[in-house]
C-alpha positions as CSV (number, residue, x, y, z in Angstrom):
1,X,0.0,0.0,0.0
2,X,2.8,2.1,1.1
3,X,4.7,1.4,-2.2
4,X,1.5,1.7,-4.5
5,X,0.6,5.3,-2.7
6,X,4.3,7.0,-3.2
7,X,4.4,5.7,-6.6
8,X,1.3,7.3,-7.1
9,X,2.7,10.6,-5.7
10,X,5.8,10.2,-8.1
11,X,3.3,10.0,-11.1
12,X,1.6,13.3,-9.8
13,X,4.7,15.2,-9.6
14,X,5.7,13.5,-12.8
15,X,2.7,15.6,-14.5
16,X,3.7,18.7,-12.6
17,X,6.9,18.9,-13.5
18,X,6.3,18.7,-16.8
19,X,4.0,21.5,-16.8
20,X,5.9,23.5,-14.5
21,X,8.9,23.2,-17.0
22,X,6.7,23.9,-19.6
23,X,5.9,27.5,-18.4
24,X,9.5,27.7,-18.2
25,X,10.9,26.7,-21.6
26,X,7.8,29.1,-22.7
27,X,8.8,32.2,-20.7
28,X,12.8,31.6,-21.1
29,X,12.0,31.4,-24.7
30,X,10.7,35.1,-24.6
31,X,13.9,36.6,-23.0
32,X,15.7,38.6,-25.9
33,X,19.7,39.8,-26.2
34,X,17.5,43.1,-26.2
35,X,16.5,42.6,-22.3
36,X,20.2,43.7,-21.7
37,X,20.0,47.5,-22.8
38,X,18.0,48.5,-19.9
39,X,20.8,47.2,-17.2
40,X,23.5,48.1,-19.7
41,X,22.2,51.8,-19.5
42,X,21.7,52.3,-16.3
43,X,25.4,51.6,-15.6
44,X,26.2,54.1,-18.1
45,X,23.6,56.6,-16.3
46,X,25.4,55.9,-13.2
47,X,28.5,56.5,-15.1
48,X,27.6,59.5,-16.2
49,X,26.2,60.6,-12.7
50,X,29.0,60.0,-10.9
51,X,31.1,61.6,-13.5
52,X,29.2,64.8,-13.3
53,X,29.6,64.7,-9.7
54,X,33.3,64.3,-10.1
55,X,33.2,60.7,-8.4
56,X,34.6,58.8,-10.5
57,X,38.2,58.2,-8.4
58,X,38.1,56.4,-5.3
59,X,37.9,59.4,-3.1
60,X,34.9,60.9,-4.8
61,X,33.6,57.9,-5.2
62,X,33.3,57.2,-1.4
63,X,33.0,61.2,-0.5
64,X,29.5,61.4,-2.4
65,X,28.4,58.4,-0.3
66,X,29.2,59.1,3.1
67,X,26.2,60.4,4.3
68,X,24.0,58.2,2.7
69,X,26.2,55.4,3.8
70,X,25.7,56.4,7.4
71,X,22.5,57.2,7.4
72,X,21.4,53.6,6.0
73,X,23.7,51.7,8.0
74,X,22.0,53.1,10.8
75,X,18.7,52.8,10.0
76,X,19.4,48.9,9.0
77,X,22.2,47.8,12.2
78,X,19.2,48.3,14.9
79,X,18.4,44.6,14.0
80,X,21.7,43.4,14.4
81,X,20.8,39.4,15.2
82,X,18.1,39.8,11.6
83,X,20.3,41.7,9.6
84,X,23.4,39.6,10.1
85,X,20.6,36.5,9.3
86,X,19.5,37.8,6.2
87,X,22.4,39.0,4.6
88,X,23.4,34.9,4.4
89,X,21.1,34.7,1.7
90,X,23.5,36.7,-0.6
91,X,26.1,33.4,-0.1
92,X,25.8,31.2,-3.3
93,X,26.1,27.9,-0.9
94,X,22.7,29.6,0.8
95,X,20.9,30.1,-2.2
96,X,21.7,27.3,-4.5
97,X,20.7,25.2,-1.8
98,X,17.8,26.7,-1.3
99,X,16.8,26.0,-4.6
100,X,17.9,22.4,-5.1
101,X,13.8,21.6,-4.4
102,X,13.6,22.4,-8.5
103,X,15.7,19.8,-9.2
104,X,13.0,17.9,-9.3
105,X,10.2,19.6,-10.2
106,X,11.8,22.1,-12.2
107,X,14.6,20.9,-13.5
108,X,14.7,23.3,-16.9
109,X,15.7,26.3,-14.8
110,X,19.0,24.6,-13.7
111,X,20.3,25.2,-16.8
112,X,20.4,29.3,-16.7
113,X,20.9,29.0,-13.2
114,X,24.4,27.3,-13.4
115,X,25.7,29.7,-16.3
116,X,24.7,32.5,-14.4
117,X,26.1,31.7,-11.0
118,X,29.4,30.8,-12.9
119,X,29.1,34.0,-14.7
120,X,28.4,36.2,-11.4
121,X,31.9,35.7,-10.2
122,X,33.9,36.8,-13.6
123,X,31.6,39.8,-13.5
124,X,31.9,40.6,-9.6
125,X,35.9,39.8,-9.1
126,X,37.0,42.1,-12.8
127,X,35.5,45.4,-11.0
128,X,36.8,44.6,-7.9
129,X,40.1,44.7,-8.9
130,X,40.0,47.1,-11.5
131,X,38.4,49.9,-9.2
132,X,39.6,48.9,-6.2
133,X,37.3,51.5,-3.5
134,X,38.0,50.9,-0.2
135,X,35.5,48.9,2.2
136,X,33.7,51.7,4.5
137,X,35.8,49.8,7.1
138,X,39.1,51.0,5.4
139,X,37.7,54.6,5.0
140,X,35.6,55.7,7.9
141,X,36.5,55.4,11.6
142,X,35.2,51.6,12.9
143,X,33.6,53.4,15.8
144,X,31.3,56.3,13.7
145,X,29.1,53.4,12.0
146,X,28.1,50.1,13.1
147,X,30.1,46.8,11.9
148,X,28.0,43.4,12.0
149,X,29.9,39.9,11.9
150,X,33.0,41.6,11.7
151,X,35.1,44.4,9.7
152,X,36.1,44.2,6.3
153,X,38.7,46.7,5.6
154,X,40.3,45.2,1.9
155,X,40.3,47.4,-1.2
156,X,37.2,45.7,-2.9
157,X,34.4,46.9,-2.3
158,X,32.3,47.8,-6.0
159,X,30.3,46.0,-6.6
160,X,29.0,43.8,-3.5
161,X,28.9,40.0,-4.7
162,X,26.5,39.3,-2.1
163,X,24.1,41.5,-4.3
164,X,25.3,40.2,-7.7
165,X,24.7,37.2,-6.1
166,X,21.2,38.0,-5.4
167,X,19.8,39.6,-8.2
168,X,21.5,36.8,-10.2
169,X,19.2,33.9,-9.4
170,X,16.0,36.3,-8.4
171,X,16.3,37.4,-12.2
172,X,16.9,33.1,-13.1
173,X,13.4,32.8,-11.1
174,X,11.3,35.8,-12.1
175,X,11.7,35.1,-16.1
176,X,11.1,31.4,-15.0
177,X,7.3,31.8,-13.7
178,X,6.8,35.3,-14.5
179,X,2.7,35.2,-14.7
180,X,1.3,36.2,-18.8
181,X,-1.7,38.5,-17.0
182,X,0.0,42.1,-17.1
183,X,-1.2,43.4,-13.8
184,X,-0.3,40.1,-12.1
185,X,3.3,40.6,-14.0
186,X,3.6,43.6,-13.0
187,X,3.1,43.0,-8.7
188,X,6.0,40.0,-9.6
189,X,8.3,41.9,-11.0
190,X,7.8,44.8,-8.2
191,X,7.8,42.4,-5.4
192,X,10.9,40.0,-7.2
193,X,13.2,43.7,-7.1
194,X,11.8,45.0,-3.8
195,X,12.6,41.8,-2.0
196,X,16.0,41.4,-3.8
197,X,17.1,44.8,-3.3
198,X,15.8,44.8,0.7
199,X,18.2,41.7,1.1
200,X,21.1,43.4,-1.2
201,X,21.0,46.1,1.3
202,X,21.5,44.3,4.2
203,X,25.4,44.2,3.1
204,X,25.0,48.4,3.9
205,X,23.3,47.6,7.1
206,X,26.5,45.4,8.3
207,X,28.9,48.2,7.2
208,X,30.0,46.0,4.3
209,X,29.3,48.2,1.5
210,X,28.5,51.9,0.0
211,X,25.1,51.8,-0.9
212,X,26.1,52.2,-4.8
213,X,28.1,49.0,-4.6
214,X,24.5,47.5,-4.0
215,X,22.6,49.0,-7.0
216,X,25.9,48.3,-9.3
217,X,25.7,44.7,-8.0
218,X,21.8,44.5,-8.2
219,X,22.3,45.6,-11.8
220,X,25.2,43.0,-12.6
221,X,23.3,40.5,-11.1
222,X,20.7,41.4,-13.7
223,X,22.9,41.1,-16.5
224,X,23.9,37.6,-14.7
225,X,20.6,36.3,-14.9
226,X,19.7,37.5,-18.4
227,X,22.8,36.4,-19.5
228,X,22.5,32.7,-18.0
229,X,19.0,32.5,-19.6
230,X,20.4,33.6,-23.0
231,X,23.5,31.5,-23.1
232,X,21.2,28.4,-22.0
233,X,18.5,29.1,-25.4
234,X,21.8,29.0,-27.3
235,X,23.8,26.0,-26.5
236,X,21.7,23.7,-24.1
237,X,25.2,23.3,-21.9
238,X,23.1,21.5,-19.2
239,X,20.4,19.9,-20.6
240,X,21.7,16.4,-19.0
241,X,20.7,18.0,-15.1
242,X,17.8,16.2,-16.0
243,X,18.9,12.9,-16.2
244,X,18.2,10.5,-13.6
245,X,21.5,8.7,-13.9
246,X,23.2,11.6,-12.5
247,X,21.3,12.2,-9.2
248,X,24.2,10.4,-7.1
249,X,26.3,13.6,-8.1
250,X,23.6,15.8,-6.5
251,X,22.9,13.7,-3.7
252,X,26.9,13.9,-3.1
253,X,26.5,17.8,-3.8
254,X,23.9,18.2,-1.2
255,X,25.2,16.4,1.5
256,X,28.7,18.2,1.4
257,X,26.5,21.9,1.2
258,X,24.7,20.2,4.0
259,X,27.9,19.7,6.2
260,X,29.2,23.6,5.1
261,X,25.7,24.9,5.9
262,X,25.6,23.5,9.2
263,X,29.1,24.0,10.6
264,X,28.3,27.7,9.9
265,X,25.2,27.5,11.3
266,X,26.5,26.1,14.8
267,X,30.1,28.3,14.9
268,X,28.0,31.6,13.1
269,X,24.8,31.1,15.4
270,X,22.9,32.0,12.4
271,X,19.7,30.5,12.1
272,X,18.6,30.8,8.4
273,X,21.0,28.2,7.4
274,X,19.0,25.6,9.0
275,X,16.0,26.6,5.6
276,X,18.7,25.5,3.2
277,X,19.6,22.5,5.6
278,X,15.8,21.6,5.4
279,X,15.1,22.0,2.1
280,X,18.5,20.4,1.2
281,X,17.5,17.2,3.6
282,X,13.8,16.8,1.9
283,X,15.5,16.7,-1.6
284,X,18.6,14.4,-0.8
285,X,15.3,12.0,0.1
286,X,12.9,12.7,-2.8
287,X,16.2,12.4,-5.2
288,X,17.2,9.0,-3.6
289,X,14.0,7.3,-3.8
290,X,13.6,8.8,-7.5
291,X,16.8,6.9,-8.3
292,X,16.1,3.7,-6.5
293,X,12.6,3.4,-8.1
294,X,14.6,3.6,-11.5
């Protein structure tokens, strides 16, 4: 009976997830290389801005900031214990586990995901060390704003990979199961940003960043994402995620983020890792019994 009623539930999910990736093939296949003038030109606007404001050295950079800086750090440090929390999701590790659920049920996003997360990096580390801005813990004196989980005082602070991070895989999910109905399109893509960039500003609220190292990041997330999706139409690189013959490699992948996950969780105190751990546990079990049933 036992056997009869989770086959049952395999078949189910069977039909979902092909409907599910379905409305993602669909809504992927609608993603143009025009999506990437918008992002492309507000990084020239801010460009421009900053030239105009004679901001584009270092110095300027971080003088035109400093108030703002301040102000929002101090605003968003009177949560310490949440803020400190939520900035974790910015962590690839975080987020990819997060996600691994759609491995099973939506398996076609994988594909955009992966190229975009391994694009994120090449996109985040170039800036860094071409512009090389000081972290508001190099700059400022530690004791005028508040530092969270410890000072970082290198020479890398634009853009903030935590938000590239972010807006990297929000953009993966939001062209994924955007909704067709406009108005309903419209409250997704306001509440996608508005929770991404509430989260990307956490790394501000931690002293971690200027607050235009988040919008650049945000932005080069965006391109992340739209890339990913665009690269994925193209050349099908990871088509074979769906493939049931290579589940033990996830099942190895999501134990080891497991372990990560949970030392940091116990040395960090920092509670949100244990919804990756979760979600991570329920898929190791779904994808084992998937593969055993083969």
């Amino acid at each position: 009976m036992t056997t009869y009623m989770l086959d049952n539930f395999l078949s189910i999910n069977s039909e979902r997830k092909n409907l599910i990736n379905t409305k993602v093939i669909n809504n992927y296949s609608k993603v143009k290389p025009s999506s990437l003038f918008l992002p492309a030109f507000s990084l020239l606007s801010i460009t421009i801005f900053l030239y105009l404001k004679g901001a584009l050295s270092a110095t300027g950079y971080i003088r035109i900031q400093k108030e703002c800086f301040y102000a929002v750090n101090s605003k968003l440090s009177q949560l310490p214990n949440l803020i400190y929390n939520l900035t974790q999701v910015g962590d690839t590790l975080f987020f990819l586990s997060f996600l691994t659920i759609f491995i099973l049920y939506a398996p076609k996003i994988w594909g955009p995901l992966i190229i975009a997360t391994i694009l994120s990096p090449m996109l985040c580390i170039v800036p860094k060390n071409l512009f090389q801005i000081p972290r508001p813990a190099a700059s400022f004196d530690n004791s005028s704003f508040v530092i969270i989980g410890g000072a970082l005082s290198g020479h890398n602070s634009l853009p903030s990979g935590h938000a590239i991070t972010i807006f990297t895989i929000l953009t993966v999910l939001l062209f994924a199961f955007l909704p067709k109905n406009r108005h309903h399109k419209v409250l997704c893509i306001a509440f996608i940003f508005s929770t991404g960039l509430a989260l990307a500003f956490t790394r501000v609220g931690v002293g971690a960043h200027y607050p235009l190292d988040v919008i650049i990041g945000c932005i080069i997330g965006y391109i992340c994402g739209l890339s990913g999706i665009l690269i994925d139409q193209k050349y099908k690189i990871w088509i074979w995620v769906d493939n049931t013959k290579y589940d033990p490699i996830f099942v190895v992948l999501l134990l080891a983020s497991c372990v990560v996950l949970a030392i940091r969780a116990i040395n960090e105190n920092l509670t949100i890792l244990y919804l990756p751990i979760t979600i991570s546990i329920i898929s190791i079990s779904k994808i084992a019994y998937k593969y055993a049933k083969k």
